[in-house]
MIDOSE-1310 file (N, C-alpha, C; in nm, 2 decimals, decimal comma, always signed):
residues 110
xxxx	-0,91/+0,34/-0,97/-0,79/+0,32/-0,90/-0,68/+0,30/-1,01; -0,57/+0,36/-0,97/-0,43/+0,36/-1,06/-0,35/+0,35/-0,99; -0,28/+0,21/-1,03/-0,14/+0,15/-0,93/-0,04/+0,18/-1,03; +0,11/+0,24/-0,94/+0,24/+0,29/-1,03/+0,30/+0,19/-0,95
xxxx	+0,43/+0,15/-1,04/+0,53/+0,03/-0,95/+0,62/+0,15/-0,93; +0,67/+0,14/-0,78/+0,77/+0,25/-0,77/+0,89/+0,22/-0,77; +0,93/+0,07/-0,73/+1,02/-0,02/-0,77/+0,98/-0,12/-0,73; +1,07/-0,25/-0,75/+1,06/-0,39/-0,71/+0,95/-0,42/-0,61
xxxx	+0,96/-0,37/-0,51/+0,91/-0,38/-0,39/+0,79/-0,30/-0,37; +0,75/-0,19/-0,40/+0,66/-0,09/-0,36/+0,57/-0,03/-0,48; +0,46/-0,06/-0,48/+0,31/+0,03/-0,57/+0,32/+0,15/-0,47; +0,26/+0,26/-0,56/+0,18/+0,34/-0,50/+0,06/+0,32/-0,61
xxxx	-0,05/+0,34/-0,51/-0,21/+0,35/-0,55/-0,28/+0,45/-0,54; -0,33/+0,54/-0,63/-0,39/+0,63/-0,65/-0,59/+0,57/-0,66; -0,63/+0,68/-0,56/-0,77/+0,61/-0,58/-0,85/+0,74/-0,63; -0,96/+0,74/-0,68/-1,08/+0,80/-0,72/-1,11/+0,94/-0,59
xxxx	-1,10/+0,90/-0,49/-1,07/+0,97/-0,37/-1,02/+1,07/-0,34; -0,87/+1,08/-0,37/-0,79/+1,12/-0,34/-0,70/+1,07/-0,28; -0,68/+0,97/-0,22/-0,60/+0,85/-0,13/-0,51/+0,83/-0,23; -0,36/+0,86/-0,18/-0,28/+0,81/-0,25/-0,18/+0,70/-0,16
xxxx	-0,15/+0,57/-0,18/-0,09/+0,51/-0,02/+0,03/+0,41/-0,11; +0,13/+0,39/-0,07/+0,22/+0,29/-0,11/+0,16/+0,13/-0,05; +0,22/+0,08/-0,10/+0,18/-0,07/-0,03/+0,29/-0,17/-0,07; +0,36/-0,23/+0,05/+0,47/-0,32/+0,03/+0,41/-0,49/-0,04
xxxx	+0,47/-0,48/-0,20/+0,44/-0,58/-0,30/+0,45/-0,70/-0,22; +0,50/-0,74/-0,13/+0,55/-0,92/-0,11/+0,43/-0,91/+0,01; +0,35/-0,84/+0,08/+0,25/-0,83/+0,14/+0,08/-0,83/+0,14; +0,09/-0,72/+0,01/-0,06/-0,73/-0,07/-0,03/-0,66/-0,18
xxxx	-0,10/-0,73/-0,29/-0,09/-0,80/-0,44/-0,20/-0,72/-0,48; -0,20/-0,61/-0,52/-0,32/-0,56/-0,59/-0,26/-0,52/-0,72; -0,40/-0,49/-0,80/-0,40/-0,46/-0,92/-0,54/-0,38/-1,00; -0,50/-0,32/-1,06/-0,59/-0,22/-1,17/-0,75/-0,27/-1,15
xxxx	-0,85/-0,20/-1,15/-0,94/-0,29/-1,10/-0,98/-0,34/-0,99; -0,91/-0,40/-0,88/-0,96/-0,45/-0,80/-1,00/-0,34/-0,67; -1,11/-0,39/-0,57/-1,21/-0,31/-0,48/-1,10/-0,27/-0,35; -1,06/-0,23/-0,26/-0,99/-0,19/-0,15/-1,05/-0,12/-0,07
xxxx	-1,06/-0,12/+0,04/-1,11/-0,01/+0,15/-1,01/+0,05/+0,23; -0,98/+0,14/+0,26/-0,88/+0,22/+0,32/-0,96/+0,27/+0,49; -0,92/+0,22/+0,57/-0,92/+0,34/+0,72/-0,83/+0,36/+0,77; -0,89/+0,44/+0,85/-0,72/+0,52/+0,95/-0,86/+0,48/+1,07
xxxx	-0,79/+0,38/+1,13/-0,81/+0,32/+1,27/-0,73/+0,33/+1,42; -0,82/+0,27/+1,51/-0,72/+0,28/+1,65/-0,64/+0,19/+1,66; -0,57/+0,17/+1,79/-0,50/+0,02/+1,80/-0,62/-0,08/+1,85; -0,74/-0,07/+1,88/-0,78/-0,14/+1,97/-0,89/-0,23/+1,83
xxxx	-0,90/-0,11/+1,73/-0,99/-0,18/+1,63/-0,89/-0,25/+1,52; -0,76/-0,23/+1,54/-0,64/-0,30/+1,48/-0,64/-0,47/+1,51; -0,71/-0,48/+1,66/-0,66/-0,62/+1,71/-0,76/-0,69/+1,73; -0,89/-0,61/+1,75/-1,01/-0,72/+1,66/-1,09/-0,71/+1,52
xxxx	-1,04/-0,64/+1,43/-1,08/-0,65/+1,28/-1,01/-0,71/+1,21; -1,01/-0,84/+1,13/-0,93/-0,89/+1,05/-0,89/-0,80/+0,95; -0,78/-0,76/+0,87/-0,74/-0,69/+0,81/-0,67/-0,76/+0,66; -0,62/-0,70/+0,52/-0,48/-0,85/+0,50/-0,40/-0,72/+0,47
xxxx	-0,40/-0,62/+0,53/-0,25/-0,54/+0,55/-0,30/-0,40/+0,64; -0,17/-0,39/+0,73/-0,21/-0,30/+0,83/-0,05/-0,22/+0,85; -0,07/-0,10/+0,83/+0,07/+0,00/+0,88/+0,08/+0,08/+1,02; +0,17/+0,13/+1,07/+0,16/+0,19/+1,18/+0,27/+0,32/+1,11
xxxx	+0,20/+0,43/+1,17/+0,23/+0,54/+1,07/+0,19/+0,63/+1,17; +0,27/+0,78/+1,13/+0,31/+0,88/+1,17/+0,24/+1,02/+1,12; +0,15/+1,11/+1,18/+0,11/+1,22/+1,07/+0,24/+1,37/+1,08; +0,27/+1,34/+0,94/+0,37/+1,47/+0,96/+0,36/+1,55/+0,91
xxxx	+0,22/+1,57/+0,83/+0,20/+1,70/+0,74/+0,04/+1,70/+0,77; +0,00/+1,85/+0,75/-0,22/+1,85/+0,74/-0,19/+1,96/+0,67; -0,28/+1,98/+0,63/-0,37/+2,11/+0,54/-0,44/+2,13/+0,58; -0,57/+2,20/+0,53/-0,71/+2,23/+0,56/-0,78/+2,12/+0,49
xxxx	-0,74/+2,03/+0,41/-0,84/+1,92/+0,38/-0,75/+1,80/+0,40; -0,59/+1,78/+0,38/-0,53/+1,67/+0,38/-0,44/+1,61/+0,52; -0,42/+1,53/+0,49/-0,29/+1,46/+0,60/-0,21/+1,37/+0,53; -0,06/+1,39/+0,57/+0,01/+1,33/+0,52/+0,05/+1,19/+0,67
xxxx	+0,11/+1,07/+0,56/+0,11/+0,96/+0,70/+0,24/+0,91/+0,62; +0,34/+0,87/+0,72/+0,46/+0,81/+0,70/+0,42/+0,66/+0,80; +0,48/+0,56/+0,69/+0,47/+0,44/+0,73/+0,57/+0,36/+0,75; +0,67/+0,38/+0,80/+0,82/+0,35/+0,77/+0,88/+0,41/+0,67
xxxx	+0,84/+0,50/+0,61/+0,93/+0,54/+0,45/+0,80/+0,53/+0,38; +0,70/+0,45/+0,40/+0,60/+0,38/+0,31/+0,50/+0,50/+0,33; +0,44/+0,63/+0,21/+0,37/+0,72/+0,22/+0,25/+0,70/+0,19; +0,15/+0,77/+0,31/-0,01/+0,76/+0,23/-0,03/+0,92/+0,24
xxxx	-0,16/+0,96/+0,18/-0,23/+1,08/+0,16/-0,35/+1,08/+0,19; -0,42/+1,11/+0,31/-0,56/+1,10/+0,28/-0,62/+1,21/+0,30; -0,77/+1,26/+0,26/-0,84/+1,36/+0,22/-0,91/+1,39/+0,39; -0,86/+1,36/+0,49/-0,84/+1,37/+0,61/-0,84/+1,49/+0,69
xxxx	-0,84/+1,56/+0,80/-0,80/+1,62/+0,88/-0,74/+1,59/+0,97; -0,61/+1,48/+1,02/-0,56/+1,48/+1,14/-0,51/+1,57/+1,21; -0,45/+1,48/+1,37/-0,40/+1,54/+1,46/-0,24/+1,54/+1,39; -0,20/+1,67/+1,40/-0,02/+1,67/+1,34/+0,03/+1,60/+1,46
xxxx	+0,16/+1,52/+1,39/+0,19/+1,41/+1,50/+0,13/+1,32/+1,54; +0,02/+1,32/+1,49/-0,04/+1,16/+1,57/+0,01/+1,02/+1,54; +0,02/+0,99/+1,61/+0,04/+0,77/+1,54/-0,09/+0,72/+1,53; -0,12/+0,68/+1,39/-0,23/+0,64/+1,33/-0,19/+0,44/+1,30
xxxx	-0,31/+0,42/+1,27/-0,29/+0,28/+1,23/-0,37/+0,31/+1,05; -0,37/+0,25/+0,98/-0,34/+0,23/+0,83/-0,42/+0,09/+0,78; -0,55/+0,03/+0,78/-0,58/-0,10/+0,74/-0,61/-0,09/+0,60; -0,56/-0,19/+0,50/-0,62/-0,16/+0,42/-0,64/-0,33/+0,34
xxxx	-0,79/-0,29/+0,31/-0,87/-0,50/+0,23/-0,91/-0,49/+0,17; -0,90/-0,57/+0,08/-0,92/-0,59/-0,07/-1,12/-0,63/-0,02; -1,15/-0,57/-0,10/-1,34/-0,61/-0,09/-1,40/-0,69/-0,19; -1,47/-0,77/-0,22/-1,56/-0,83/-0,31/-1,66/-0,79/-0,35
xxxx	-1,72/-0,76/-0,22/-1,87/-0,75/-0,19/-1,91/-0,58/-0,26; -1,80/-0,51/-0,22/-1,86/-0,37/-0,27/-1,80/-0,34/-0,40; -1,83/-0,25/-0,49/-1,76/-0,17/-0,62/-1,72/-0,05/-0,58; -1,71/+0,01/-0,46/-1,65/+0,13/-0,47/-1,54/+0,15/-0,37
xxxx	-1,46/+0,25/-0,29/-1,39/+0,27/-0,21/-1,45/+0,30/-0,09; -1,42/+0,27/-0,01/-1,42/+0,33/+0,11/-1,31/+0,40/+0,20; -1,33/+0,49/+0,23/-1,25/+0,58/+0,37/-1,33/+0,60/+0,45; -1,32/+0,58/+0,59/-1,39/+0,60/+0,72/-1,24/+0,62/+0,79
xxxx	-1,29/+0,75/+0,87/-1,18/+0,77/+0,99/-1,24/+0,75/+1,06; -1,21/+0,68/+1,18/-1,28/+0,61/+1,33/-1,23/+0,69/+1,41; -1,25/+0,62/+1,50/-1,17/+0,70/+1,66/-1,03/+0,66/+1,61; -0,94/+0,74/+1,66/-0,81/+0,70/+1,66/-0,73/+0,77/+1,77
xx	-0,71/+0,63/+1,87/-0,64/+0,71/+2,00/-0,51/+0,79/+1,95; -0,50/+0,87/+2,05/-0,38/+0,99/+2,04/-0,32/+0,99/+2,18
């Protein structure tokens, strides 16, 4: 994982993956090193999984392998297939327990 400060307020995070996601600084505090898990979730798994940062985001671009997600201004990339246009949810937690990344795409209502 490789975090850029993009200014004051905003990293973006580059992962092993391909996941590239901003993340608002005064919210979640990561750094070089540390474990994260990334999904693109429903609303319904938004309101019973504890989370410590969660976006509500927009798909405005796909490819044949990628999707682009707007989060207010705040951009992710994942190695995805979505629905263009969809409203996705964005969880993303710092992990202990594992050494590697995670991406799982769930159900995601549309």
């Amino acid at each position: 994982m490789k975090i850029t400060s993009m200014n004051t307020v905003v990293d973006r995070i580059y992962t092993e993956n391909n996941v590239v996601i901003d993340i608002y600084k005064p919210f979640l505090q990561c750094k070089e090193g540390d474990v994260i898990s990334i999904s693109i979730i429903s609303i319904t798994e938004s309101m019973n999984n504890p989370t410590d940062y969660l976006m509500s985001g927009h798909v405005y671009y796909v490819d044949d392998s990628t999707s682009c997600i707007s989060a207010g201004g705040l951009l992710c990339s994942v190695p995805l297939v979505l629905p263009i246009y969809s409203d996705v949810y964005i969880s993303v937690k710092k992990n202990k327990a594992f050494r590697c990344l995670l991406l799982q795409k769930s159900e995601v209502s549309l």
